[in-house]
PyMOL Python script that loads the backbone (N, CA, C, O; Angstrom):
from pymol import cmd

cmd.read_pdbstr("""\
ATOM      1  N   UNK A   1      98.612-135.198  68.117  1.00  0.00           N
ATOM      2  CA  UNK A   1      99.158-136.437  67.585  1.00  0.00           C
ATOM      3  C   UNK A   1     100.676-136.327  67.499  1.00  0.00           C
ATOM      4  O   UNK A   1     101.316-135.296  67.291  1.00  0.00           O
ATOM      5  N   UNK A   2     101.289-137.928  67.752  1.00  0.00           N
ATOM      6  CA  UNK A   2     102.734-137.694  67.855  1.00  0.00           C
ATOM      7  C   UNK A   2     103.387-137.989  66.479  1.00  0.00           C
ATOM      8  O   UNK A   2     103.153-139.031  65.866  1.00  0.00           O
ATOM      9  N   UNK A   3     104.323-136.893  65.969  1.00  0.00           N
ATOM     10  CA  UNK A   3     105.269-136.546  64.764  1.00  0.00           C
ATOM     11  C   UNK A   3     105.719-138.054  64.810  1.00  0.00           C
ATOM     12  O   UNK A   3     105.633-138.801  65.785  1.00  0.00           O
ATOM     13  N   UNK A   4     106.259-138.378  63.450  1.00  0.00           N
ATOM     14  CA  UNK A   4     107.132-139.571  62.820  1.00  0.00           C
ATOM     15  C   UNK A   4     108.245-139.704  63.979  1.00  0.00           C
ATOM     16  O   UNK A   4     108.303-140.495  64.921  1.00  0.00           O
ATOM     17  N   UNK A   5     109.172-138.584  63.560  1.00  0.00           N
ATOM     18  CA  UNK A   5     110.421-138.510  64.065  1.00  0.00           C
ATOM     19  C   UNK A   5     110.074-138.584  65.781  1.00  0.00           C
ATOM     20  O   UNK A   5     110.908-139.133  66.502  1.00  0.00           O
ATOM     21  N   UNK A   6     109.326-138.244  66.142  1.00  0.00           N
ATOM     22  CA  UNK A   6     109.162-138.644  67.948  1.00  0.00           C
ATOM     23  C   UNK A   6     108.900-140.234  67.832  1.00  0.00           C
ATOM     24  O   UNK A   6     109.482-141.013  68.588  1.00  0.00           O
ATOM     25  N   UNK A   7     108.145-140.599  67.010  1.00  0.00           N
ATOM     26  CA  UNK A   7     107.420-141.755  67.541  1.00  0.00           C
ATOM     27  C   UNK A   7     108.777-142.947  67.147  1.00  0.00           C
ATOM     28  O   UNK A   7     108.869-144.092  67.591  1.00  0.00           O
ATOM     29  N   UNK A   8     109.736-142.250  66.187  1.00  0.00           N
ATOM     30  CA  UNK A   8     111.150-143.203  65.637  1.00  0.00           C
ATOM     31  C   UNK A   8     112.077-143.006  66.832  1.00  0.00           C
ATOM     32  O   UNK A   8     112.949-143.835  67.090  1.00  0.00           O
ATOM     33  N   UNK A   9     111.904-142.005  67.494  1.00  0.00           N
ATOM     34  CA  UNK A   9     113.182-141.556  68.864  1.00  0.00           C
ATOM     35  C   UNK A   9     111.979-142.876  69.556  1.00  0.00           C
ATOM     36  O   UNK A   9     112.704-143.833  69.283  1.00  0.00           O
ATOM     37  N   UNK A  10     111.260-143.256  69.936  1.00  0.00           N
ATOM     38  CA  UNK A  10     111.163-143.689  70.995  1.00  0.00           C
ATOM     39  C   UNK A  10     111.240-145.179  70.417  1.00  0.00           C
ATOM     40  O   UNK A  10     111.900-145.908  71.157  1.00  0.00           O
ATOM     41  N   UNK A  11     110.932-145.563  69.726  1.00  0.00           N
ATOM     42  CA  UNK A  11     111.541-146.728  68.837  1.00  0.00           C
ATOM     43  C   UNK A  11     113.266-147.297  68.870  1.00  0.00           C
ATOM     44  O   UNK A  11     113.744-148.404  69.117  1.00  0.00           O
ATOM     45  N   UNK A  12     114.034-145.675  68.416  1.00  0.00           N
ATOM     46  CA  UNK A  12     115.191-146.229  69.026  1.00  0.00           C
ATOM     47  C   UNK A  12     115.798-146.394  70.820  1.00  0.00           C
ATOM     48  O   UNK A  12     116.680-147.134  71.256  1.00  0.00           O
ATOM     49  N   UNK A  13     115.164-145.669  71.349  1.00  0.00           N
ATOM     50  CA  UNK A  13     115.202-146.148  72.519  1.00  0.00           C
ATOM     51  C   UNK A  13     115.062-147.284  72.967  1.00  0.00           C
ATOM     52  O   UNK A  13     116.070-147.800  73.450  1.00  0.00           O
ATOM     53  N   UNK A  14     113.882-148.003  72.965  1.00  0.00           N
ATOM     54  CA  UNK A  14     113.468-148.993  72.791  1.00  0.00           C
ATOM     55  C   UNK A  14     114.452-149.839  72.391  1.00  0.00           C
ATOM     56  O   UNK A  14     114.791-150.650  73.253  1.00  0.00           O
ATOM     57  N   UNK A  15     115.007-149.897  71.358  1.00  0.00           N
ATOM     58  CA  UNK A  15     115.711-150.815  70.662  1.00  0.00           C
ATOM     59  C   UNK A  15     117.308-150.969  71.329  1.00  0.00           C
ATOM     60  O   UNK A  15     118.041-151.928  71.087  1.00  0.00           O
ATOM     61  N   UNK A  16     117.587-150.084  72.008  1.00  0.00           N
ATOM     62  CA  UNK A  16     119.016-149.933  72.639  1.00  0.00           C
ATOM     63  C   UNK A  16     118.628-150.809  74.100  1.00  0.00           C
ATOM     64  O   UNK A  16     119.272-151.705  74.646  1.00  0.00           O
ATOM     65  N   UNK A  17     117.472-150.251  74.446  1.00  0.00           N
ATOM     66  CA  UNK A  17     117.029-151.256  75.725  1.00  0.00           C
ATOM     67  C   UNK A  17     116.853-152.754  75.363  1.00  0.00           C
ATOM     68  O   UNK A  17     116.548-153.603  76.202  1.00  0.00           O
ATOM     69  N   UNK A  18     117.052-152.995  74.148  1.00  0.00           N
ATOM     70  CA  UNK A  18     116.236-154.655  74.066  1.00  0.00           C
ATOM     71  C   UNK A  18     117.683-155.187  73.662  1.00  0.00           C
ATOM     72  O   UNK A  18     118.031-156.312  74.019  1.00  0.00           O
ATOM     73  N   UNK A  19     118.596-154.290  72.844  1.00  0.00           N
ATOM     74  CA  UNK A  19     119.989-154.962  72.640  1.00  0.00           C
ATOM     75  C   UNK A  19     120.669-154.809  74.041  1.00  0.00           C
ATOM     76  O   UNK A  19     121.662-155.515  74.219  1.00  0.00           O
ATOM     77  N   UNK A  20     120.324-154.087  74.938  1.00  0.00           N
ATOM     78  CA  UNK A  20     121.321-154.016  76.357  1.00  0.00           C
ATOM     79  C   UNK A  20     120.622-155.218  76.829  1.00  0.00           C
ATOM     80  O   UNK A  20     121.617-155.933  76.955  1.00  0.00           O
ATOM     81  N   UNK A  21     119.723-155.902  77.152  1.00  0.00           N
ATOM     82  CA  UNK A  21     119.193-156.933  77.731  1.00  0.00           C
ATOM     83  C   UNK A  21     119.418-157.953  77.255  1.00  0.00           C
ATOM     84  O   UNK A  21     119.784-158.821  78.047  1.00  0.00           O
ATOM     85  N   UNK A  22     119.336-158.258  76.080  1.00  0.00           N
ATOM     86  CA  UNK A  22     119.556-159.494  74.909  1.00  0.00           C
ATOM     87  C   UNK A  22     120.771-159.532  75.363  1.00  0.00           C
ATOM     88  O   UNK A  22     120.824-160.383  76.251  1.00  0.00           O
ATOM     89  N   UNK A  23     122.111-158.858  75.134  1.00  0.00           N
ATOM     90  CA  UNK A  23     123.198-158.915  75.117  1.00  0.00           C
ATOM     91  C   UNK A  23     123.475-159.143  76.566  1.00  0.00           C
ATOM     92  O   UNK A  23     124.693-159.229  76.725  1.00  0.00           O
ATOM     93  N   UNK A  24     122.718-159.294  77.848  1.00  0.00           N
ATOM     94  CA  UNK A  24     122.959-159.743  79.380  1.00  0.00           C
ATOM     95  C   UNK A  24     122.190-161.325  79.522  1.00  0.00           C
ATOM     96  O   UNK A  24     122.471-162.190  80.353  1.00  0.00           O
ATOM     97  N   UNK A  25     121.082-161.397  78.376  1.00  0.00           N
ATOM     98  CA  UNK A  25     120.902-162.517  78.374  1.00  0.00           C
ATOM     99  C   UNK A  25     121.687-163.626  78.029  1.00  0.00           C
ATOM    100  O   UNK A  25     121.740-164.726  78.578  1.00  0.00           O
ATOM    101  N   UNK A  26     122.344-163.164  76.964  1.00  0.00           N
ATOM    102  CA  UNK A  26     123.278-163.983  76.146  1.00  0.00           C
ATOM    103  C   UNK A  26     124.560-164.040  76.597  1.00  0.00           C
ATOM    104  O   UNK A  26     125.459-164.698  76.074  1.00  0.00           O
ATOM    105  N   UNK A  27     124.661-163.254  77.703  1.00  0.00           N
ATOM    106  CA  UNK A  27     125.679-163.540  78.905  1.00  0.00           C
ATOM    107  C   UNK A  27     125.676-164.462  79.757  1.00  0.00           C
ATOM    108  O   UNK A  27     126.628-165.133  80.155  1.00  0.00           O
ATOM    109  N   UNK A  28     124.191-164.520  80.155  1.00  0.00           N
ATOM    110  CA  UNK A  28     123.440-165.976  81.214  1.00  0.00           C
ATOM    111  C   UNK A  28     123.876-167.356  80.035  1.00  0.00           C
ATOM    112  O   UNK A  28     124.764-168.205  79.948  1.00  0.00           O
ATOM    113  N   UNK A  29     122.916-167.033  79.427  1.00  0.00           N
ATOM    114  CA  UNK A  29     123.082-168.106  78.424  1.00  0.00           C
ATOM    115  C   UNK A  29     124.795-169.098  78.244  1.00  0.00           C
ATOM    116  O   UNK A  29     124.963-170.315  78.313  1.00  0.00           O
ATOM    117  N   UNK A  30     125.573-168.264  78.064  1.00  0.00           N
ATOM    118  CA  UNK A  30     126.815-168.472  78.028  1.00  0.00           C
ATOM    119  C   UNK A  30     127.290-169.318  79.861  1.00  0.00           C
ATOM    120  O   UNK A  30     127.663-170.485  79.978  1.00  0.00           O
ATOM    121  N   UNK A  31     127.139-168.441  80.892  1.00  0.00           N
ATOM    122  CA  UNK A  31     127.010-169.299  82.036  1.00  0.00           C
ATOM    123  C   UNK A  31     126.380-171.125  81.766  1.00  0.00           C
ATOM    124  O   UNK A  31     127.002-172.179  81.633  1.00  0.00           O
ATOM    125  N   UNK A  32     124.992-170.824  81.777  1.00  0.00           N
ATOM    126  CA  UNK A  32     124.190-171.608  81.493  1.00  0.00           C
ATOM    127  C   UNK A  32     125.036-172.955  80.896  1.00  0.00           C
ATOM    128  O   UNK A  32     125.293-174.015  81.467  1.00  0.00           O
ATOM    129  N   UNK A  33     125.315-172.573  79.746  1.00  0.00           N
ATOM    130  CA  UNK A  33     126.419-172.986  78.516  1.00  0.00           C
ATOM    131  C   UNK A  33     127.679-174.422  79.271  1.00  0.00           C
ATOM    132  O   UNK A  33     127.884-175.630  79.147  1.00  0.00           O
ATOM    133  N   UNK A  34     128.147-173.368  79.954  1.00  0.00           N
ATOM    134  CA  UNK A  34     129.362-174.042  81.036  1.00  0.00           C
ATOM    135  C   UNK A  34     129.003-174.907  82.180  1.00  0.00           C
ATOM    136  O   UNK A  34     129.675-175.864  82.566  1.00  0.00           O
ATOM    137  N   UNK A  35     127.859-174.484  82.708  1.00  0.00           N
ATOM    138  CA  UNK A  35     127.174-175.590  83.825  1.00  0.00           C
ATOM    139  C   UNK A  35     126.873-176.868  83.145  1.00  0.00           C
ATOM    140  O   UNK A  35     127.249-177.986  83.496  1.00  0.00           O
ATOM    141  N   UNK A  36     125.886-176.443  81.764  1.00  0.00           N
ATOM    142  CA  UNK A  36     125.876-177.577  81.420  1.00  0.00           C
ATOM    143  C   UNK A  36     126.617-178.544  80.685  1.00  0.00           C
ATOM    144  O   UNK A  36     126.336-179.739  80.588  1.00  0.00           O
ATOM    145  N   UNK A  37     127.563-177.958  80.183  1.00  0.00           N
ATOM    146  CA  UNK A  37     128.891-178.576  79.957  1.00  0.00           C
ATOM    147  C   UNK A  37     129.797-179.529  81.384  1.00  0.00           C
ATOM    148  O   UNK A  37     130.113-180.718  81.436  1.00  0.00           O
ATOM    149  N   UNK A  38     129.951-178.668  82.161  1.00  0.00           N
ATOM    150  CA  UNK A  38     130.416-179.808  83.163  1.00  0.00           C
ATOM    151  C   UNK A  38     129.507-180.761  83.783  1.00  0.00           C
ATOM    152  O   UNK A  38     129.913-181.821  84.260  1.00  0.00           O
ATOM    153  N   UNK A  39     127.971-180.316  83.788  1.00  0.00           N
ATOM    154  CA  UNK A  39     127.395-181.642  84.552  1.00  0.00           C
ATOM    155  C   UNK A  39     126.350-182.657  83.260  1.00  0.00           C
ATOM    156  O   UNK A  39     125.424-183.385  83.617  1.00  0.00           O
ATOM    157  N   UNK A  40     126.673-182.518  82.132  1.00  0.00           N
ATOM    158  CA  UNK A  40     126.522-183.053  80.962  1.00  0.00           C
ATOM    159  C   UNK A  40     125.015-183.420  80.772  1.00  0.00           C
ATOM    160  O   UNK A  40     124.428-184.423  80.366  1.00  0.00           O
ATOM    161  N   UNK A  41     124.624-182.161  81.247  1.00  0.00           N
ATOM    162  CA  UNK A  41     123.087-181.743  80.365  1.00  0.00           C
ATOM    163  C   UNK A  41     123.057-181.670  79.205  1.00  0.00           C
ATOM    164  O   UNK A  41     124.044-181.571  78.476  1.00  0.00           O
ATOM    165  N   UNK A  42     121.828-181.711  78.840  1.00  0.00           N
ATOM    166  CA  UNK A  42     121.174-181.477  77.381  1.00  0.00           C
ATOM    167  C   UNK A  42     121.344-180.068  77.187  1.00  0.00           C
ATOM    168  O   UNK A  42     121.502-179.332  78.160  1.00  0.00           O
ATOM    169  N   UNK A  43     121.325-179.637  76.036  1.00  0.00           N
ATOM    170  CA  UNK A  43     121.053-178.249  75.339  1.00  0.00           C
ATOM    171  C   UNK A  43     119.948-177.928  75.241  1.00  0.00           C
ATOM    172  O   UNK A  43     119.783-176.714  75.368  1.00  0.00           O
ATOM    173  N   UNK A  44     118.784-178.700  75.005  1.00  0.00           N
ATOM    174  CA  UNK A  44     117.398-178.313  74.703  1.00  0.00           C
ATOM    175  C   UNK A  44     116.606-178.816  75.790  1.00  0.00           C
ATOM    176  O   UNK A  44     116.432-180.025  75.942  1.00  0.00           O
ATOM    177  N   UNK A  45     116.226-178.138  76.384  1.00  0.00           N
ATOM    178  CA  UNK A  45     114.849-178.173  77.222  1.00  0.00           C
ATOM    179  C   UNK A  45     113.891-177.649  76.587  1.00  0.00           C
ATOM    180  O   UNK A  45     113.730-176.428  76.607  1.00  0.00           O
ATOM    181  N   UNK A  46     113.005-178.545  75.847  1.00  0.00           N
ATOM    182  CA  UNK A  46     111.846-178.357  75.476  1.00  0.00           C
ATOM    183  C   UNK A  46     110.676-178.024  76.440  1.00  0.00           C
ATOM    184  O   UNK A  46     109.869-177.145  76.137  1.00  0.00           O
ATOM    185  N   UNK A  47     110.583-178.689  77.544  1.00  0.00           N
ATOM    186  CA  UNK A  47     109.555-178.346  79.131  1.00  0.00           C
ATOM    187  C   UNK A  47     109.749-176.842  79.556  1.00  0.00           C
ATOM    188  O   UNK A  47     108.836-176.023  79.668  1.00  0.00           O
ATOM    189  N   UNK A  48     110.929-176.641  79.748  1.00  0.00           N
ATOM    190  CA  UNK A  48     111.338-175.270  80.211  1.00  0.00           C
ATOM    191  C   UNK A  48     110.912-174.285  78.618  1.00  0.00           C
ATOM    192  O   UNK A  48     110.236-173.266  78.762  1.00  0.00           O
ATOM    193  N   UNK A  49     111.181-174.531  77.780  1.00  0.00           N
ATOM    194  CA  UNK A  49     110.769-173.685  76.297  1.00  0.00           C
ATOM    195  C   UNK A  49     109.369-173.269  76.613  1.00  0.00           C
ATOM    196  O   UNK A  49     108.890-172.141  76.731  1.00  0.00           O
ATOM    197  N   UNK A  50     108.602-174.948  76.769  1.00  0.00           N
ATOM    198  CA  UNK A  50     107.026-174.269  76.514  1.00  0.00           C
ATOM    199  C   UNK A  50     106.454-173.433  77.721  1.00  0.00           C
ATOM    200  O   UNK A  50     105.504-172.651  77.726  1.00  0.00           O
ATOM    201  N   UNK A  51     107.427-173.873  78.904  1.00  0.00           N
ATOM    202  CA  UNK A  51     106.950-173.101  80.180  1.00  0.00           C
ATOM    203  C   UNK A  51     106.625-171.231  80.002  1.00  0.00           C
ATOM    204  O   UNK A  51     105.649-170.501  80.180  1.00  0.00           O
ATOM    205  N   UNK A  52     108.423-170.997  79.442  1.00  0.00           N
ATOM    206  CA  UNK A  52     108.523-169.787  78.719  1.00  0.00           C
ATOM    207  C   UNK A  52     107.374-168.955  77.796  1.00  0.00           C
ATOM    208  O   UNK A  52     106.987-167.787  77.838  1.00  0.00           O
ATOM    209  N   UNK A  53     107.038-170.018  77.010  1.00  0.00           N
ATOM    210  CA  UNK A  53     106.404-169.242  75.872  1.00  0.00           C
ATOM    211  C   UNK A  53     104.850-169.030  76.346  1.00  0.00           C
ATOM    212  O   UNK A  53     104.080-168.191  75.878  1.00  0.00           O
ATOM    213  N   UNK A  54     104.556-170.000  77.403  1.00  0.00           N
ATOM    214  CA  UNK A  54     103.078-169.897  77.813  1.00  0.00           C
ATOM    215  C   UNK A  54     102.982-168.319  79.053  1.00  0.00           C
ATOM    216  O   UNK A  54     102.082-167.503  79.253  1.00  0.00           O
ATOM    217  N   UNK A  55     104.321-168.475  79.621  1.00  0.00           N
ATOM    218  CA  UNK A  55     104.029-167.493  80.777  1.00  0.00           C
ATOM    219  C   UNK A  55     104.025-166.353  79.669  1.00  0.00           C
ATOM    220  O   UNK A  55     102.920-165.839  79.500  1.00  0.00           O
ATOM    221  N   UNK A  56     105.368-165.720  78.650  1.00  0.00           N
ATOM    222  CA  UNK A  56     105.041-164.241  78.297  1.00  0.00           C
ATOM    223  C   UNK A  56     103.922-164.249  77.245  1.00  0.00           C
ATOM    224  O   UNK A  56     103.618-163.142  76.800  1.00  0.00           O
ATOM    225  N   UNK A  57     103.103-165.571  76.663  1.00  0.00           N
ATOM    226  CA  UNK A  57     102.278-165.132  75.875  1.00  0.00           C
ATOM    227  C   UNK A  57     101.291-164.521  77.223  1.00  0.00           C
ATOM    228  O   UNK A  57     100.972-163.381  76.882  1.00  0.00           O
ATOM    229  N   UNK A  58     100.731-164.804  78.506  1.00  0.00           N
ATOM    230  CA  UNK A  58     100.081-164.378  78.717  1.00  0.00           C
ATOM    231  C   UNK A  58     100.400-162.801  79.348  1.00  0.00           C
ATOM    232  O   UNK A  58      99.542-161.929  79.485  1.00  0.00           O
ATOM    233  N   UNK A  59     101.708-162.684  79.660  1.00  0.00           N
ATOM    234  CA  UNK A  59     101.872-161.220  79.913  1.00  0.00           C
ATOM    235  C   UNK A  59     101.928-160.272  78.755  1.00  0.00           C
ATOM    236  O   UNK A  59     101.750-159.058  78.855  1.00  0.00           O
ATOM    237  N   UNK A  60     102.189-160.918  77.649  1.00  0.00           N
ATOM    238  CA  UNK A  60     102.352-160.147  76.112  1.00  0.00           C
ATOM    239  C   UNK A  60     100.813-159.385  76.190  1.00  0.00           C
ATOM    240  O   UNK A  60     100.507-158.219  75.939  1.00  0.00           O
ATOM    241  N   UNK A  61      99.833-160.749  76.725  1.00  0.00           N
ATOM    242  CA  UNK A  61      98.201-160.091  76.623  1.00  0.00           C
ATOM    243  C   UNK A  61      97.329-160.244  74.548  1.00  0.00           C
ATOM    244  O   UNK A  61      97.851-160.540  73.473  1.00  0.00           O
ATOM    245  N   UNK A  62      96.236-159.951  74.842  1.00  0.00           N
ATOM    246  CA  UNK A  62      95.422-160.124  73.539  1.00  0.00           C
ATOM    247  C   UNK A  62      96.062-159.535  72.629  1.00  0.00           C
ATOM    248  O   UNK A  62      96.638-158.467  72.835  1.00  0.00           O
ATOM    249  N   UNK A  63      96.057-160.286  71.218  1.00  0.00           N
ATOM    250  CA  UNK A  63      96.599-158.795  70.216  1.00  0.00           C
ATOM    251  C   UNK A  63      98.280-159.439  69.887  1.00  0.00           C
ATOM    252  O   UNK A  63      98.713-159.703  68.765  1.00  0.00           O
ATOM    253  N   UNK A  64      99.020-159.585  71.183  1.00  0.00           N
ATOM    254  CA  UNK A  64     100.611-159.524  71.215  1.00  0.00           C
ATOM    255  C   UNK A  64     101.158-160.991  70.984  1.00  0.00           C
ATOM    256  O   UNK A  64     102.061-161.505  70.324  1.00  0.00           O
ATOM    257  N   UNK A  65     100.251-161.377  71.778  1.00  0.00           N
ATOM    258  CA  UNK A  65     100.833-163.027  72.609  1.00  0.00           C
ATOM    259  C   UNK A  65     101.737-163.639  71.072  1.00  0.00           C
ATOM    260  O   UNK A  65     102.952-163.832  71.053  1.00  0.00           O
ATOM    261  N   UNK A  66     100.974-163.820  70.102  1.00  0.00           N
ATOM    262  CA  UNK A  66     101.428-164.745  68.678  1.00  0.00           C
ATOM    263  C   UNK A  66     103.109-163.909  68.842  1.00  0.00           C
ATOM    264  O   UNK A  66     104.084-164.421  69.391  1.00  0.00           O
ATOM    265  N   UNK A  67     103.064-162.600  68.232  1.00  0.00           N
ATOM    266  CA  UNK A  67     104.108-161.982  68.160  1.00  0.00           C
ATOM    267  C   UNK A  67     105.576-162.313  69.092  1.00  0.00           C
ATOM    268  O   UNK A  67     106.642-162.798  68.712  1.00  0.00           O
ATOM    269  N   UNK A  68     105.078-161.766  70.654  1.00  0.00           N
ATOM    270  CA  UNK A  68     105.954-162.071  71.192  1.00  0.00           C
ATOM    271  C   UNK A  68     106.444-163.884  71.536  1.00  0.00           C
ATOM    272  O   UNK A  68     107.531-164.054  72.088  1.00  0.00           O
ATOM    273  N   UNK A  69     105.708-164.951  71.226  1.00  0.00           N
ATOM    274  CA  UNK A  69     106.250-165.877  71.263  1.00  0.00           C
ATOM    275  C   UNK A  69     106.866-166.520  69.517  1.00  0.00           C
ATOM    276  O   UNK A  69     107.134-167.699  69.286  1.00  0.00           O
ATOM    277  N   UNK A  70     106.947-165.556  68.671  1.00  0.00           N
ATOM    278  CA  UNK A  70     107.828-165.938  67.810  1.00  0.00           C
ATOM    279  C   UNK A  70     108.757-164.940  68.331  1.00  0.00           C
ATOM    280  O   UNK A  70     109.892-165.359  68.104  1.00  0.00           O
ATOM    281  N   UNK A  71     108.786-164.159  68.742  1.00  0.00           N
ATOM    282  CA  UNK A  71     110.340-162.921  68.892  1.00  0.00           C
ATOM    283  C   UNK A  71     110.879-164.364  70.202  1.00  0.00           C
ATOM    284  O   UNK A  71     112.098-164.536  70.208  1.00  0.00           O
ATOM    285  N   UNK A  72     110.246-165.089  70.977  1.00  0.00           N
ATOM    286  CA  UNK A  72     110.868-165.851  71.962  1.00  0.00           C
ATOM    287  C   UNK A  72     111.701-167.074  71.326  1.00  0.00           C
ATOM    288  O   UNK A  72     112.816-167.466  71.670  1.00  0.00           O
ATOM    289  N   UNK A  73     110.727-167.660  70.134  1.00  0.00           N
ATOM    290  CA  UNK A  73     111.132-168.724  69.629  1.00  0.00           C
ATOM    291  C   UNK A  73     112.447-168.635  68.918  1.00  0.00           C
ATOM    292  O   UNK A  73     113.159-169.625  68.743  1.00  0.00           O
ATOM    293  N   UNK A  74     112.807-167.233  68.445  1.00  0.00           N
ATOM    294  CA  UNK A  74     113.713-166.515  67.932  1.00  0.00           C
ATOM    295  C   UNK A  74     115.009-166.739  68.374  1.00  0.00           C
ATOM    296  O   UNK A  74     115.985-167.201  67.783  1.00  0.00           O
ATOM    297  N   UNK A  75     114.792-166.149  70.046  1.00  0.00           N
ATOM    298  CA  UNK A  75     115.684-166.541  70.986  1.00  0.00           C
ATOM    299  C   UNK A  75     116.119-167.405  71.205  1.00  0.00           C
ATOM    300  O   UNK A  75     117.309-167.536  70.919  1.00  0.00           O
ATOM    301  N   UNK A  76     115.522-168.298  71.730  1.00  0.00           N
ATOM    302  CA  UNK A  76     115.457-169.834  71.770  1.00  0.00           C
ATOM    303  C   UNK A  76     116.198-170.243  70.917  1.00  0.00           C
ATOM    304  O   UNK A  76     116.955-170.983  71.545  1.00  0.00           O
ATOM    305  N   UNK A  77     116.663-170.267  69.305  1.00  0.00           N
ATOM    306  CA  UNK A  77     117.057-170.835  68.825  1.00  0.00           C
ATOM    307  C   UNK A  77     118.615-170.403  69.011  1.00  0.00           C
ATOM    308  O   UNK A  77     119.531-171.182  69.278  1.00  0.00           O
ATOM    309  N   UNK A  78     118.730-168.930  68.806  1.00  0.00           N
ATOM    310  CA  UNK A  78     120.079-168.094  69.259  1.00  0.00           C
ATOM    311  C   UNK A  78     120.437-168.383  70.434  1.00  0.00           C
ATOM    312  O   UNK A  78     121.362-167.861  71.056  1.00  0.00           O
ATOM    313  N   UNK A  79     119.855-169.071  70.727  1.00  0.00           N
ATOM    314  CA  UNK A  79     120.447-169.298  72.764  1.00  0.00           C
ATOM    315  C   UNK A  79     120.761-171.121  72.255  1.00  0.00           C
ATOM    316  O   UNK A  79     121.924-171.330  72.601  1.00  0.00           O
ATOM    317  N   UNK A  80     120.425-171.879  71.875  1.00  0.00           N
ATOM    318  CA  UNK A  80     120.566-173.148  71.660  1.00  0.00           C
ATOM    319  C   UNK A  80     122.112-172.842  70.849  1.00  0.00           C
ATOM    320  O   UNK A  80     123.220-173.006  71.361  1.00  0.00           O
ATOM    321  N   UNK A  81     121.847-172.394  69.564  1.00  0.00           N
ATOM    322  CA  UNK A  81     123.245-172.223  68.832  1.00  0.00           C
ATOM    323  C   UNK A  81     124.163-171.948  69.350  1.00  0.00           C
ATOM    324  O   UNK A  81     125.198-172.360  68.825  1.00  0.00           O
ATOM    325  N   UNK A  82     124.279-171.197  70.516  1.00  0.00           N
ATOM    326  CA  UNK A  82     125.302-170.250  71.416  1.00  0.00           C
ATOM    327  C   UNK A  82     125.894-171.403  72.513  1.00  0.00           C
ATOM    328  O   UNK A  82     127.050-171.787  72.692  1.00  0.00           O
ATOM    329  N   UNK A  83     124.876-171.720  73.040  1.00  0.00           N
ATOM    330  CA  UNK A  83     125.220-173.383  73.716  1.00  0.00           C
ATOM    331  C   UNK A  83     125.905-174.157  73.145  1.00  0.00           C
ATOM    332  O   UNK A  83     127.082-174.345  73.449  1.00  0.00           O
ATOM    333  N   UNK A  84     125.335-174.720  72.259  1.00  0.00           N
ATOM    334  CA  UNK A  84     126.077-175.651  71.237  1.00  0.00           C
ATOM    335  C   UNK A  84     127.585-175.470  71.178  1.00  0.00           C
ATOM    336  O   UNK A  84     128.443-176.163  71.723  1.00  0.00           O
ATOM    337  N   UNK A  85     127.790-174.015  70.130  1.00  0.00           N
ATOM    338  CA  UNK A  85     128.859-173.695  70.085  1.00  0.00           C
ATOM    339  C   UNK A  85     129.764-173.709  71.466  1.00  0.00           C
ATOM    340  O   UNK A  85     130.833-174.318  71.502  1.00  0.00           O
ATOM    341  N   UNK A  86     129.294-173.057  72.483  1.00  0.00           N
ATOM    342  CA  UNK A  86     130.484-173.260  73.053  1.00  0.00           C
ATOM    343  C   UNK A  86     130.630-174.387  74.102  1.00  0.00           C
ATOM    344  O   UNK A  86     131.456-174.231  75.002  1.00  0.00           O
ATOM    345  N   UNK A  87     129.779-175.667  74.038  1.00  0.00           N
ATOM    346  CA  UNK A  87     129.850-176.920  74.714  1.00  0.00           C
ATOM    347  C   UNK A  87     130.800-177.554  73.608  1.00  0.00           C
ATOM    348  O   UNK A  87     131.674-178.352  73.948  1.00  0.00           O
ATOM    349  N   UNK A  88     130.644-177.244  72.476  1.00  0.00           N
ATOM    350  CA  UNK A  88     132.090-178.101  71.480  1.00  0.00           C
ATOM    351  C   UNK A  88     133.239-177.891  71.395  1.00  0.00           C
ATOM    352  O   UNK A  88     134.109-178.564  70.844  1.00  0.00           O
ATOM    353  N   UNK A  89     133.354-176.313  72.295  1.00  0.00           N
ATOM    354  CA  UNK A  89     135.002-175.887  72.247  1.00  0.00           C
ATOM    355  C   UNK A  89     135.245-176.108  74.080  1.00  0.00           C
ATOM    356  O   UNK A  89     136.349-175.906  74.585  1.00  0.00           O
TER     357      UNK A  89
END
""", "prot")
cmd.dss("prot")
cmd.show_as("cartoon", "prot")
cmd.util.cbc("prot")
cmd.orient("prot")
């Protein structure tokens, strides 16, 4: 059986991988941000949201799916705010 302290190293691993990605997402996002600023889109795509949340609930799989589509919905909102903000400046 695996020790605390192993099973917390791979936890922080983990966690450096999900802030290096988040933080490339929220790079797109920011793109995203500016396109739709010049061709005067909406901020919220609700169609594209539920598209999202239906495809990784089913890759999340039994057990996960609830979880990972609140960690999405999460996003979603941090990605809307981030838009927002910088379509007003």
């Amino acid at each position: 059986m695996r020790d605390l302290a192993e099973l917390r190293g791979e936890i922080d691993a983990l966690d450096s991988d999900l802030a290096r990605l988040f933080r490339h997402r929220l790079k797109v996002v920011d793109k995203i941000a500016s396109v739709k600023r010049e061709s005067g889109a909406l901020v919220c795509d609700s169609g594209r949201e539920a598209e999202i949340l239906a495809r990784v609930a089913v890759e999340a799989g039994e057990g996960y799916a609830e979880d990972v589509c609140r960690l999405f919905a999460s996003i979603f909102d941090i990605s809307r705010a981030r838009q927002l903000e910088a379509m007003a400046n």
